[in-house]
PDB file of N, CA, C and O in Angstrom:
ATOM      1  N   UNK A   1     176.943  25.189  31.539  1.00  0.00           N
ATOM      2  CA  UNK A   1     176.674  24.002  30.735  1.00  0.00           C
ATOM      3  C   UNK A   1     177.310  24.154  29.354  1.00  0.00           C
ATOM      4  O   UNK A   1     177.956  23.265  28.799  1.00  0.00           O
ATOM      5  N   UNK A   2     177.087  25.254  28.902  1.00  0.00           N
ATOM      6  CA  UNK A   2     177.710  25.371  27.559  1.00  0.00           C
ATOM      7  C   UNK A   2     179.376  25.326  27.298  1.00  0.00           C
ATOM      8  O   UNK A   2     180.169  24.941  26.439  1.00  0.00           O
ATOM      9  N   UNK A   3     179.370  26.043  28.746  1.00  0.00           N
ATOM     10  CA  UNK A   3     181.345  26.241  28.505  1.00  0.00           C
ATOM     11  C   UNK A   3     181.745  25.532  28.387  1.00  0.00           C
ATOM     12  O   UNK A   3     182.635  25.349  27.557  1.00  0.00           O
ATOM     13  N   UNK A   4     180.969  24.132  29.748  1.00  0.00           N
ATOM     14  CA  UNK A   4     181.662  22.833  29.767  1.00  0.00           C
ATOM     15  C   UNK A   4     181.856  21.925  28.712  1.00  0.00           C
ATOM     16  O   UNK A   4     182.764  21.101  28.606  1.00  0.00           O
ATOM     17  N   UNK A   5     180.550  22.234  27.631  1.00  0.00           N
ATOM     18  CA  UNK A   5     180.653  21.303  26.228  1.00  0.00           C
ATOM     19  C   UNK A   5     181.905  21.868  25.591  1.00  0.00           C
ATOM     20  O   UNK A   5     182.847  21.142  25.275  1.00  0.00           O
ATOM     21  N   UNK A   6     181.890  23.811  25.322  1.00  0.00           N
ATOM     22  CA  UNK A   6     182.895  23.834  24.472  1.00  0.00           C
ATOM     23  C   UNK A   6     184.029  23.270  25.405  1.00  0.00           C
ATOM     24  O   UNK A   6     183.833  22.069  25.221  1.00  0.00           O
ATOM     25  N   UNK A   7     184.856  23.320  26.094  1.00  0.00           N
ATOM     26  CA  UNK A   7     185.751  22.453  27.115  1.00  0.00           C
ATOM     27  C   UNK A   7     186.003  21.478  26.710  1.00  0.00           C
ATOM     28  O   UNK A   7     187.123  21.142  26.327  1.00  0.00           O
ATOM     29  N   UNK A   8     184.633  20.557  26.704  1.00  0.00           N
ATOM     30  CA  UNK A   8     185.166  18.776  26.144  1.00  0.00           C
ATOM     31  C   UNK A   8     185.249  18.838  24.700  1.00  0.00           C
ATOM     32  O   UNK A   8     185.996  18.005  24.187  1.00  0.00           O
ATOM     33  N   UNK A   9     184.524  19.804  23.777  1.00  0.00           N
ATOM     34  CA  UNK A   9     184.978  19.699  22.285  1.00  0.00           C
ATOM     35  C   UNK A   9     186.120  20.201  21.510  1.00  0.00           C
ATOM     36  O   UNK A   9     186.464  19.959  20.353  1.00  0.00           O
ATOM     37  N   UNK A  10     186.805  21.219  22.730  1.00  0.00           N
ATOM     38  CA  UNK A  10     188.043  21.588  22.543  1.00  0.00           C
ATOM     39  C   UNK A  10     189.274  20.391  22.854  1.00  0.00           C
ATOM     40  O   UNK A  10     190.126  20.214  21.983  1.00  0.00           O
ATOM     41  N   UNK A  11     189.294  20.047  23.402  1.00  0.00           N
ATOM     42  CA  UNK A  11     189.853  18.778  24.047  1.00  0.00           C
ATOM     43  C   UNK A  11     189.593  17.832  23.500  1.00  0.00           C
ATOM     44  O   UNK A  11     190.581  17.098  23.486  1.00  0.00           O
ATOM     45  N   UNK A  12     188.565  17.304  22.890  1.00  0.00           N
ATOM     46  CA  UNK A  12     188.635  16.361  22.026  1.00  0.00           C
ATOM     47  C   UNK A  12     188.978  16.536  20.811  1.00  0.00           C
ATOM     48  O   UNK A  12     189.518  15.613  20.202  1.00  0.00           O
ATOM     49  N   UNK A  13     188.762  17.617  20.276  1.00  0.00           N
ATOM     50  CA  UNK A  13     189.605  18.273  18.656  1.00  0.00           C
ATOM     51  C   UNK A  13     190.924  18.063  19.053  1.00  0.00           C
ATOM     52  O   UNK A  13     191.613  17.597  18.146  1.00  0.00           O
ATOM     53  N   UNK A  14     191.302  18.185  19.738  1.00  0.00           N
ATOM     54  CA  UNK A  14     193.062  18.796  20.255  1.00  0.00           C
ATOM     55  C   UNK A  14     193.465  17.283  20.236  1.00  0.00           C
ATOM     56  O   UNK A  14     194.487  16.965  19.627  1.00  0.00           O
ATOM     57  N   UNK A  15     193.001  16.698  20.630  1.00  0.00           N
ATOM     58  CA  UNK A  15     192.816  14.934  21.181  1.00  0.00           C
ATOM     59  C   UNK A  15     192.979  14.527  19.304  1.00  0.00           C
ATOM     60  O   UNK A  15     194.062  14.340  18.750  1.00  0.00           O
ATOM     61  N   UNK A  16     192.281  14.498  18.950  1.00  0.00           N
ATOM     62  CA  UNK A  16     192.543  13.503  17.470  1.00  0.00           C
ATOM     63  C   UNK A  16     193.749  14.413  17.022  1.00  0.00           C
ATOM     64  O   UNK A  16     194.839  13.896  16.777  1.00  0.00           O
ATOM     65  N   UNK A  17     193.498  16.097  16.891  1.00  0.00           N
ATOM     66  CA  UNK A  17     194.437  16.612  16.329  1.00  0.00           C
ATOM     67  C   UNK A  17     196.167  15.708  16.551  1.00  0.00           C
ATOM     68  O   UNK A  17     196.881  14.998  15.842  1.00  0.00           O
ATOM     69  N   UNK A  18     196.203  16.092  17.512  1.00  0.00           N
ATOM     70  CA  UNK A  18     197.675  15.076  18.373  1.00  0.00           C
ATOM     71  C   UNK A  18     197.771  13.625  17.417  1.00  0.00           C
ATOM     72  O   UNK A  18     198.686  13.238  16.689  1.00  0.00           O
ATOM     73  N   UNK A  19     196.261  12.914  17.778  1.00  0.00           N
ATOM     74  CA  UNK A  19     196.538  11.381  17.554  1.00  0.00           C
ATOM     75  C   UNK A  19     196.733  11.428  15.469  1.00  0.00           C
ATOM     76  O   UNK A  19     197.323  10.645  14.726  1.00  0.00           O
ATOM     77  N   UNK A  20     196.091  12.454  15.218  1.00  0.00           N
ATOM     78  CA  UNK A  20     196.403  12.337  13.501  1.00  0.00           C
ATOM     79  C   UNK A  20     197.919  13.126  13.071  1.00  0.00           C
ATOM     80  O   UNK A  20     198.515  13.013  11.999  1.00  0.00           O
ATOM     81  N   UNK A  21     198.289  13.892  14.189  1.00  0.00           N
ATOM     82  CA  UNK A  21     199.706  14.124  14.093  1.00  0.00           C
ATOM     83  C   UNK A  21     200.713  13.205  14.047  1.00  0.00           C
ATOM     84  O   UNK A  21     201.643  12.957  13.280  1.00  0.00           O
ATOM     85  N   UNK A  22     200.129  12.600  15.448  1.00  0.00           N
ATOM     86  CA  UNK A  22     201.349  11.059  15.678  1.00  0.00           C
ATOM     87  C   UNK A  22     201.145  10.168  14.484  1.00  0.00           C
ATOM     88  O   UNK A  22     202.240  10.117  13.924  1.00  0.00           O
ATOM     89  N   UNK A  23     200.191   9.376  13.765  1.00  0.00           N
ATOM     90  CA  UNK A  23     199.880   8.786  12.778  1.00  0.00           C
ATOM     91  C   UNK A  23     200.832   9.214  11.417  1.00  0.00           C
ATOM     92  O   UNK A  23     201.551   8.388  10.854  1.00  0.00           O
ATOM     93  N   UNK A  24     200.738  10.375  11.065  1.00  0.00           N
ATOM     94  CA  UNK A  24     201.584  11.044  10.279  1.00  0.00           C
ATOM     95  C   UNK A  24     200.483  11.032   9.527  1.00  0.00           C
ATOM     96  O   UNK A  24     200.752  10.100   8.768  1.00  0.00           O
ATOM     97  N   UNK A  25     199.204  11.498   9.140  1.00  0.00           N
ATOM     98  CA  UNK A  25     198.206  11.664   8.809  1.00  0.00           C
ATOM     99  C   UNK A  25     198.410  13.412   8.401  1.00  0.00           C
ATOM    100  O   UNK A  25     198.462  14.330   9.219  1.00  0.00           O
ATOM    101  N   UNK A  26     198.512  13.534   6.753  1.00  0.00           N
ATOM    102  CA  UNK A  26     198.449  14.681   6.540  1.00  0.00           C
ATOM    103  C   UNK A  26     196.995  15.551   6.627  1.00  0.00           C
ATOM    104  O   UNK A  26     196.900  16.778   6.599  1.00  0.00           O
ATOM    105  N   UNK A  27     196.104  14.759   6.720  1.00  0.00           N
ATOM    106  CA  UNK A  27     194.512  15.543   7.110  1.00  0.00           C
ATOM    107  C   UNK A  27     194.288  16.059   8.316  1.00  0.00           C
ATOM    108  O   UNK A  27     193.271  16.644   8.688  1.00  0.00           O
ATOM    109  N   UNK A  28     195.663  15.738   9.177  1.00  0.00           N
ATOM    110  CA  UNK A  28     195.401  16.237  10.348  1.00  0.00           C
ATOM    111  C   UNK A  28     196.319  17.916  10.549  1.00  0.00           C
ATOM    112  O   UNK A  28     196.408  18.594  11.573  1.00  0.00           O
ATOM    113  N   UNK A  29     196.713  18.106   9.604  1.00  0.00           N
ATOM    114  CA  UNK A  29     197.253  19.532   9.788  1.00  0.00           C
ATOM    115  C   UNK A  29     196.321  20.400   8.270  1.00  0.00           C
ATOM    116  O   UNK A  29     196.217  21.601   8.520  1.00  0.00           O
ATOM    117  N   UNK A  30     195.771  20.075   7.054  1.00  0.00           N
ATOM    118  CA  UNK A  30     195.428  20.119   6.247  1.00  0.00           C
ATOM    119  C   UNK A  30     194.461  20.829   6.932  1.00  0.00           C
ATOM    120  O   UNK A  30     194.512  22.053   7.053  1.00  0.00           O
ATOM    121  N   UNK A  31     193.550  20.111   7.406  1.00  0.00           N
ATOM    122  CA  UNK A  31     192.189  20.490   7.945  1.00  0.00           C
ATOM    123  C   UNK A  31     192.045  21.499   9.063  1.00  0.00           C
ATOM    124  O   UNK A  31     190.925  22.009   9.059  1.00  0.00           O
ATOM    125  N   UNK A  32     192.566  21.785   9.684  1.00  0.00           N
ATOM    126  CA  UNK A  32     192.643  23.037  10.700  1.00  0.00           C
ATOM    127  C   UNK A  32     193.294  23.991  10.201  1.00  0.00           C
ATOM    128  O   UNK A  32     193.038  25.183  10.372  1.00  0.00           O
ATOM    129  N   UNK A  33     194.596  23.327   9.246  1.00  0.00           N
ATOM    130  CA  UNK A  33     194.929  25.124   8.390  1.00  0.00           C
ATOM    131  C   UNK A  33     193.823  25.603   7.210  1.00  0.00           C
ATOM    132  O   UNK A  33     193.610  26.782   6.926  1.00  0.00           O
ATOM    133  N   UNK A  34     193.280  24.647   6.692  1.00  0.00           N
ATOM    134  CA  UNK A  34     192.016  25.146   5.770  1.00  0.00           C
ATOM    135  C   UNK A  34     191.333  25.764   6.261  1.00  0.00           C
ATOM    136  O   UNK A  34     190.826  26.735   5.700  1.00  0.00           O
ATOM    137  N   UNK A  35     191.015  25.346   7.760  1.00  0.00           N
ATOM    138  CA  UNK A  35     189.641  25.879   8.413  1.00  0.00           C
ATOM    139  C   UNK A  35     190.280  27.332   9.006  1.00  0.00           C
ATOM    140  O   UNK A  35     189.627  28.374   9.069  1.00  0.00           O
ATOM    141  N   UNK A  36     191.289  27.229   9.306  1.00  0.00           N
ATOM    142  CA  UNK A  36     191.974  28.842   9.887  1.00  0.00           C
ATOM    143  C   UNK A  36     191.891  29.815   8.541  1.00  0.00           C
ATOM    144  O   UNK A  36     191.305  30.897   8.558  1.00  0.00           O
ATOM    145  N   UNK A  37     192.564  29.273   7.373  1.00  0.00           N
ATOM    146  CA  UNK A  37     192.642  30.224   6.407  1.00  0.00           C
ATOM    147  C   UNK A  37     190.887  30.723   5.864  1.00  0.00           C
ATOM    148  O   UNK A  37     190.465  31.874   5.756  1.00  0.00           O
ATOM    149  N   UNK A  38     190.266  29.647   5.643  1.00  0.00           N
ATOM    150  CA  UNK A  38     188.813  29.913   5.020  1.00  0.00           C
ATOM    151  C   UNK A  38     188.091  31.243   6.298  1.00  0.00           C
ATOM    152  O   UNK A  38     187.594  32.307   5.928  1.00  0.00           O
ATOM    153  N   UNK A  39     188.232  30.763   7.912  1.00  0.00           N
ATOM    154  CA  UNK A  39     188.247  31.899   8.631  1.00  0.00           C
ATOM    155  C   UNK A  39     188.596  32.765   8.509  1.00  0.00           C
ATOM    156  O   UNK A  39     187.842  33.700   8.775  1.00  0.00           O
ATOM    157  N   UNK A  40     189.699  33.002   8.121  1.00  0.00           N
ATOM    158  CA  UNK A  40     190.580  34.614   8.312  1.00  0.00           C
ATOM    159  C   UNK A  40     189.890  34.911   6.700  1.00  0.00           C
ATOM    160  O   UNK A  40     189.599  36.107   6.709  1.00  0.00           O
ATOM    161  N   UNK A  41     189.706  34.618   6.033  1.00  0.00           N
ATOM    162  CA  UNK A  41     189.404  35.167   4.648  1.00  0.00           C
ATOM    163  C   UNK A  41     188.032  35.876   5.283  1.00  0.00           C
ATOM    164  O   UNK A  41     188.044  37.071   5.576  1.00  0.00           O
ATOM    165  N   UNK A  42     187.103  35.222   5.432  1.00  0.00           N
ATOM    166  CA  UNK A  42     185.961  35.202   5.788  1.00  0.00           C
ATOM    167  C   UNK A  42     185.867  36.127   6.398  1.00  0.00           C
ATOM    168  O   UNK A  42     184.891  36.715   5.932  1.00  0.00           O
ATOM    169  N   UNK A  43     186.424  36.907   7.508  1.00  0.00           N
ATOM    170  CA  UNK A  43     186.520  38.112   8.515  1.00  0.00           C
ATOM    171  C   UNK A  43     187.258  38.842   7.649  1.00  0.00           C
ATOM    172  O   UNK A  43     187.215  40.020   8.004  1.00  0.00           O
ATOM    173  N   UNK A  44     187.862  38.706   6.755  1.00  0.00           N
ATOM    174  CA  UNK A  44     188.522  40.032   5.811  1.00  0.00           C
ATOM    175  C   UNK A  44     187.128  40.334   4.539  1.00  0.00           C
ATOM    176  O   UNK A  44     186.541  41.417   4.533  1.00  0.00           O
ATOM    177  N   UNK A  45     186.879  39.552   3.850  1.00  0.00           N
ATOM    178  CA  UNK A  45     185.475  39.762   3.397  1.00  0.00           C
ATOM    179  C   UNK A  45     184.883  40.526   4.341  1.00  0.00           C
ATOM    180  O   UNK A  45     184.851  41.749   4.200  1.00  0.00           O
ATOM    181  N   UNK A  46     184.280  39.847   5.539  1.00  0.00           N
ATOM    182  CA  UNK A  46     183.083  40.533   6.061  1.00  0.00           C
ATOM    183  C   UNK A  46     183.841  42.088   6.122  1.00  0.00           C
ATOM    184  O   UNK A  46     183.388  42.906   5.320  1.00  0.00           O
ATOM    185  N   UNK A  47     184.725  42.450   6.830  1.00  0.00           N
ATOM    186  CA  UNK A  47     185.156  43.715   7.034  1.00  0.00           C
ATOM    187  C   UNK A  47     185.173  44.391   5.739  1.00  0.00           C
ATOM    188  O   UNK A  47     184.618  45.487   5.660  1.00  0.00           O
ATOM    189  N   UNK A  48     185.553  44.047   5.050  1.00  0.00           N
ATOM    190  CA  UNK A  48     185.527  45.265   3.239  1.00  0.00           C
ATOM    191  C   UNK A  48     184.472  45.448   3.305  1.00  0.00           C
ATOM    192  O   UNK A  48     184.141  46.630   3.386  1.00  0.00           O
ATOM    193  N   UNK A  49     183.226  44.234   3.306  1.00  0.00           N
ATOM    194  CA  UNK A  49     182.106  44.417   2.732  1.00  0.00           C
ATOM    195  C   UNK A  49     181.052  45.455   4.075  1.00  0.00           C
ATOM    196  O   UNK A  49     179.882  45.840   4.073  1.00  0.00           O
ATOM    197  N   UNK A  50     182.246  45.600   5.126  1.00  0.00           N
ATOM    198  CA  UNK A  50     181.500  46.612   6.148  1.00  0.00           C
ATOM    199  C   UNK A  50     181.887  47.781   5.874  1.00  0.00           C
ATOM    200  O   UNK A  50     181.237  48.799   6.112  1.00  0.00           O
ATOM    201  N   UNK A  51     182.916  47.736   5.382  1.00  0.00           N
ATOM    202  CA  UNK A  51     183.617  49.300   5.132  1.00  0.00           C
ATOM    203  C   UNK A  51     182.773  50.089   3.780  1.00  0.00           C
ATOM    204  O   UNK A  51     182.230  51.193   3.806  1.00  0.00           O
ATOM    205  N   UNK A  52     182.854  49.281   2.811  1.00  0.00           N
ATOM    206  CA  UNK A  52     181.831  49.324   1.499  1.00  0.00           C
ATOM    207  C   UNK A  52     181.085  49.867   1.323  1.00  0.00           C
ATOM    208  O   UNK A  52     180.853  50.700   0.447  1.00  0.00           O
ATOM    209  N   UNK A  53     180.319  49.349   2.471  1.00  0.00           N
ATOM    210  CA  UNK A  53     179.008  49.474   2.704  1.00  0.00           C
ATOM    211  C   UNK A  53     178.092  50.406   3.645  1.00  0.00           C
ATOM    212  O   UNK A  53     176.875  50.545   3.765  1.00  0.00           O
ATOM    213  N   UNK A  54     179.136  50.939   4.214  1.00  0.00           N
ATOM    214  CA  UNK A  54     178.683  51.634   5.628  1.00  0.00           C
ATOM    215  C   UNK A  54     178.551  53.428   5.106  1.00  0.00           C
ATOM    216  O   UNK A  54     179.379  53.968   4.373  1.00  0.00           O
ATOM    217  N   UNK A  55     177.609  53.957   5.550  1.00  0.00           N
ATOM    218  CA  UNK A  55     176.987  55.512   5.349  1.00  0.00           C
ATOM    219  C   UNK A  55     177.240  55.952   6.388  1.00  0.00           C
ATOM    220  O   UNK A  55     176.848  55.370   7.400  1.00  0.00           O
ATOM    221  N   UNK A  56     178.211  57.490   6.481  1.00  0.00           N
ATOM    222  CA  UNK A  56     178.287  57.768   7.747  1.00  0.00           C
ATOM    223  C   UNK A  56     177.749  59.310   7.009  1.00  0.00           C
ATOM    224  O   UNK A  56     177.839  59.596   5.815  1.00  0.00           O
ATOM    225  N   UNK A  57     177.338  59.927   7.806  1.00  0.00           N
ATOM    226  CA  UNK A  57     176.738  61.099   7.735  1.00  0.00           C
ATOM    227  C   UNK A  57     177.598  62.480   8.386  1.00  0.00           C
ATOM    228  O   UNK A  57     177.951  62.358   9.558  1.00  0.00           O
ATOM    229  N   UNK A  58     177.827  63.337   7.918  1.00  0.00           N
ATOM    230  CA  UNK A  58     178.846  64.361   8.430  1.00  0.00           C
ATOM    231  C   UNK A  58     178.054  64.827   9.205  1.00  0.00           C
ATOM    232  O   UNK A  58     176.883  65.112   8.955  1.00  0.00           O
ATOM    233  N   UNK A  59     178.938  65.017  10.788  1.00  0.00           N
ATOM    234  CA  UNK A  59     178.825  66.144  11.643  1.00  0.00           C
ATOM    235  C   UNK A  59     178.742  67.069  11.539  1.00  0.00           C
ATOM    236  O   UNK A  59     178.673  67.292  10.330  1.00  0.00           O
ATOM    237  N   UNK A  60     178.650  68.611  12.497  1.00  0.00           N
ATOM    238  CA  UNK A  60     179.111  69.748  12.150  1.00  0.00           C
ATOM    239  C   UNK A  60     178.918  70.968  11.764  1.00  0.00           C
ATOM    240  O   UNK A  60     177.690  71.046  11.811  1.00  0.00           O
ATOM    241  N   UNK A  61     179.094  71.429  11.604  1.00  0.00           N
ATOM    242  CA  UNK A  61     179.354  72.821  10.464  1.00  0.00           C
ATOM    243  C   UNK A  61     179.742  72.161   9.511  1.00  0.00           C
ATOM    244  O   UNK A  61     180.536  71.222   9.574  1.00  0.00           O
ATOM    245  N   UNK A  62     178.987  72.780   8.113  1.00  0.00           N
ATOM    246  CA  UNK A  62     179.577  72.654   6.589  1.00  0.00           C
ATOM    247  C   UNK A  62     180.737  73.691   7.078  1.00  0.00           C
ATOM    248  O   UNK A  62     180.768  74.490   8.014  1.00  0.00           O
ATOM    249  N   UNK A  63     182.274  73.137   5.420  1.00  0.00           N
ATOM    250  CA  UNK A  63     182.999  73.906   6.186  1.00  0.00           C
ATOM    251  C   UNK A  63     182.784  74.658   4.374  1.00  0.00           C
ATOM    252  O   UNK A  63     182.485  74.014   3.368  1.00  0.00           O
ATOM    253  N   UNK A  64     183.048  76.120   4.462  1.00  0.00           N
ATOM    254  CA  UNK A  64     183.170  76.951   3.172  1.00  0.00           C
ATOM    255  C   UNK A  64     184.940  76.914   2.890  1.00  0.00           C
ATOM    256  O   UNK A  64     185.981  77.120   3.514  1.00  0.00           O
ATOM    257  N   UNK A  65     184.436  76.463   1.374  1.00  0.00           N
ATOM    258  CA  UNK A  65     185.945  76.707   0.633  1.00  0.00           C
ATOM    259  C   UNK A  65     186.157  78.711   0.817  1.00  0.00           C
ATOM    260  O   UNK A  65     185.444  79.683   1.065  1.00  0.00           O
ATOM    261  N   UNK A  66     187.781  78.370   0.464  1.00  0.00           N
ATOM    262  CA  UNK A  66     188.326  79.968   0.742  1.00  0.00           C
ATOM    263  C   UNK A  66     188.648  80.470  -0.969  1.00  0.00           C
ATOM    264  O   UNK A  66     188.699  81.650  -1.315  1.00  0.00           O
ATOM    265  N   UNK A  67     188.892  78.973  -2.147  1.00  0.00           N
ATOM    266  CA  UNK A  67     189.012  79.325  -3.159  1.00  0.00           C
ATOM    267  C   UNK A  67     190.805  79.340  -3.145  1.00  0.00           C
ATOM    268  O   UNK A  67     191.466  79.641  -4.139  1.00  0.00           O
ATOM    269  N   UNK A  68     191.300  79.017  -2.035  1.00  0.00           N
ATOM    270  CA  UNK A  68     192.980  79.209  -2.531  1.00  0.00           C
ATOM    271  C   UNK A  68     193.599  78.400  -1.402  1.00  0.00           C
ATOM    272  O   UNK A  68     193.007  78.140  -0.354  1.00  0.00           O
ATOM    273  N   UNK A  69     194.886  78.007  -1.711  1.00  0.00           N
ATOM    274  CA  UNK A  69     195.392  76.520  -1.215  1.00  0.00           C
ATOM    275  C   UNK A  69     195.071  76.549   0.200  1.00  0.00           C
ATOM    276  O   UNK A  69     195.421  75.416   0.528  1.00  0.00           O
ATOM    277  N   UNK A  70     194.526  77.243   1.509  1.00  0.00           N
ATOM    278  CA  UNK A  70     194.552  77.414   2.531  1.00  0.00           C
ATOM    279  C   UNK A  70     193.755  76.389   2.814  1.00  0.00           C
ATOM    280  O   UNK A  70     193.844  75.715   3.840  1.00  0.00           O
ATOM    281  N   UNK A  71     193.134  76.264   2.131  1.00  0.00           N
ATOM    282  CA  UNK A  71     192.096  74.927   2.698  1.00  0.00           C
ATOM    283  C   UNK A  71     190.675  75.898   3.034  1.00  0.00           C
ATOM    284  O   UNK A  71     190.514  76.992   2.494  1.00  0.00           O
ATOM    285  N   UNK A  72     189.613  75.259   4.087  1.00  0.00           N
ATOM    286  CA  UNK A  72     188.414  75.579   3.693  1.00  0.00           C
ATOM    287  C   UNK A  72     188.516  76.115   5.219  1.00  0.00           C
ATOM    288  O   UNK A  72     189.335  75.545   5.939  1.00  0.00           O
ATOM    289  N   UNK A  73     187.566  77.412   5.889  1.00  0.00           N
ATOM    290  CA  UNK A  73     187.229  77.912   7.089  1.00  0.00           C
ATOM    291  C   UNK A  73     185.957  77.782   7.176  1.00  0.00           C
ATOM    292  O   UNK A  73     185.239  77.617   6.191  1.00  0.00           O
ATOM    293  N   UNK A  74     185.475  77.852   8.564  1.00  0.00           N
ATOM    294  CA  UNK A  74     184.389  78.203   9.435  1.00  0.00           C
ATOM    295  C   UNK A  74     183.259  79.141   8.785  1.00  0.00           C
ATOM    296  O   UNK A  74     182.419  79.537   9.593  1.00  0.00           O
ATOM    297  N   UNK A  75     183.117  79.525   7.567  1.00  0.00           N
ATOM    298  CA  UNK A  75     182.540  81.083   7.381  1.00  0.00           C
ATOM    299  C   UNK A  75     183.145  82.271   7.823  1.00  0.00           C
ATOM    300  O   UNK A  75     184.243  82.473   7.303  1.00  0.00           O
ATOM    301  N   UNK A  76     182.771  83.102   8.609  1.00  0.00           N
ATOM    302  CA  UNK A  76     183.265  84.260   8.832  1.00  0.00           C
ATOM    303  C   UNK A  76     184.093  84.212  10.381  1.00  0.00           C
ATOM    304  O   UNK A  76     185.035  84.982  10.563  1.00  0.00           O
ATOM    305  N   UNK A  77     183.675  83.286  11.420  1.00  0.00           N
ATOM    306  CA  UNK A  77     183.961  83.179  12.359  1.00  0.00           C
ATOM    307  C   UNK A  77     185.806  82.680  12.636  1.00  0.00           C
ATOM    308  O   UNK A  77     186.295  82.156  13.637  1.00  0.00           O
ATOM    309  N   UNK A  78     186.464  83.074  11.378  1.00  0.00           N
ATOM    310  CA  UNK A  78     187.763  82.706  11.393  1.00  0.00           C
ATOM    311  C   UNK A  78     188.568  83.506  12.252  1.00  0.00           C
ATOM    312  O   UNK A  78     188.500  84.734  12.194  1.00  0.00           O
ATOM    313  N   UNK A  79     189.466  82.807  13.193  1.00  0.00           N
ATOM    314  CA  UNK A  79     190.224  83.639  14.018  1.00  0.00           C
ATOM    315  C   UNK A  79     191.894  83.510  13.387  1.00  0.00           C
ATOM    316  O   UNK A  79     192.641  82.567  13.124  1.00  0.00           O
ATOM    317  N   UNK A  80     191.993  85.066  13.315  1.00  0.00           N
ATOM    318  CA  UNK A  80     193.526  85.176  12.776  1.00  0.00           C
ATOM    319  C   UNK A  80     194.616  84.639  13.655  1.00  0.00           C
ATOM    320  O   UNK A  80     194.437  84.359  14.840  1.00  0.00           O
ATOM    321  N   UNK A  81     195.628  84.525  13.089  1.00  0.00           N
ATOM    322  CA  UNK A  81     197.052  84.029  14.016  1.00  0.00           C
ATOM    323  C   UNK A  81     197.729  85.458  14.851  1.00  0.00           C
ATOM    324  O   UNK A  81     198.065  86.522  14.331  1.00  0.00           O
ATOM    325  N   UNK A  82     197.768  85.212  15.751  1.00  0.00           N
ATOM    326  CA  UNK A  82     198.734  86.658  16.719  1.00  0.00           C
ATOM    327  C   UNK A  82     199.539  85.904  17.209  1.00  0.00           C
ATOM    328  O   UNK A  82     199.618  84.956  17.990  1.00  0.00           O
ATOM    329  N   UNK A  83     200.442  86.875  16.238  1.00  0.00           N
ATOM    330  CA  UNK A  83     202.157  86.475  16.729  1.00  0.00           C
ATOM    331  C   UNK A  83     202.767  87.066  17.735  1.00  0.00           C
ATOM    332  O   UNK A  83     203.990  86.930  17.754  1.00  0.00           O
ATOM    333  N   UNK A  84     202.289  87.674  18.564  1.00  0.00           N
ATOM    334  CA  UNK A  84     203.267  88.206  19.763  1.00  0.00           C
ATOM    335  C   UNK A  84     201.995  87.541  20.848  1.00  0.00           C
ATOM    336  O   UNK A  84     202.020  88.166  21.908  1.00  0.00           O
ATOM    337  N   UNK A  85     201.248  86.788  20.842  1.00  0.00           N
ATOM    338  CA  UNK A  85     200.108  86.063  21.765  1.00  0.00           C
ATOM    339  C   UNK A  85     201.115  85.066  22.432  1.00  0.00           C
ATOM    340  O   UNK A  85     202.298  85.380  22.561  1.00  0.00           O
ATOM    341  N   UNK A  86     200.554  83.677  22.918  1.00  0.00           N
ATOM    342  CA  UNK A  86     201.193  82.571  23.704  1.00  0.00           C
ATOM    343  C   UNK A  86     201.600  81.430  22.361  1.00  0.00           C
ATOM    344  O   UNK A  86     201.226  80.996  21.271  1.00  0.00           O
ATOM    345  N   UNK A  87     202.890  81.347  23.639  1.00  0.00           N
ATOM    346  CA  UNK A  87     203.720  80.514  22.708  1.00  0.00           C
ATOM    347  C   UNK A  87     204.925  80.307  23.115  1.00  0.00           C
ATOM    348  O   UNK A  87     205.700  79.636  22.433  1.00  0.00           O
TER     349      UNK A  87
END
């Protein structure tokens, strides 16, 4: 029941759209690009204001700094590189 309404209200938008095209009626392209742009704004808002806003909580292991450019390890459980291993 519902599909079928949106169906006939799609079709009838599309329907004047056309007939205010043929007319040369500038409200008829005005008004669906307003309504597209005010949309797309609207979903770029909502998304910042999700990104913004959103708390994510770290997984994991804390990782311990090493104190020098290597970046941060595991604690003690660091496994060295072996160079004659696979490869």
């Amino acid at each position: 029941m519902l599909g079928g309404l949106l169906c006939l209200g799609a079709i009838a938008a599309g329907a004047l759209f056309i007939a205010g095209v043929l007319a040369h009626n500038w409200w008829a392209i005005a008004i669906p690009v307003s309504a597209a742009v005010l949309f797309v704004l609207g979903l770029v808002t909502w998304i910042g204001w999700t990104i913004a806003t959103v708390q994510v909580e770290a997984e994991g292991e804390k990782l311990a700094g090493t104190g020098g450019a290597g970046g941060a390890t595991r604690g003690d459980d660091r496994e060295e590189f072996d160079e004659g291993g696979e490869g």
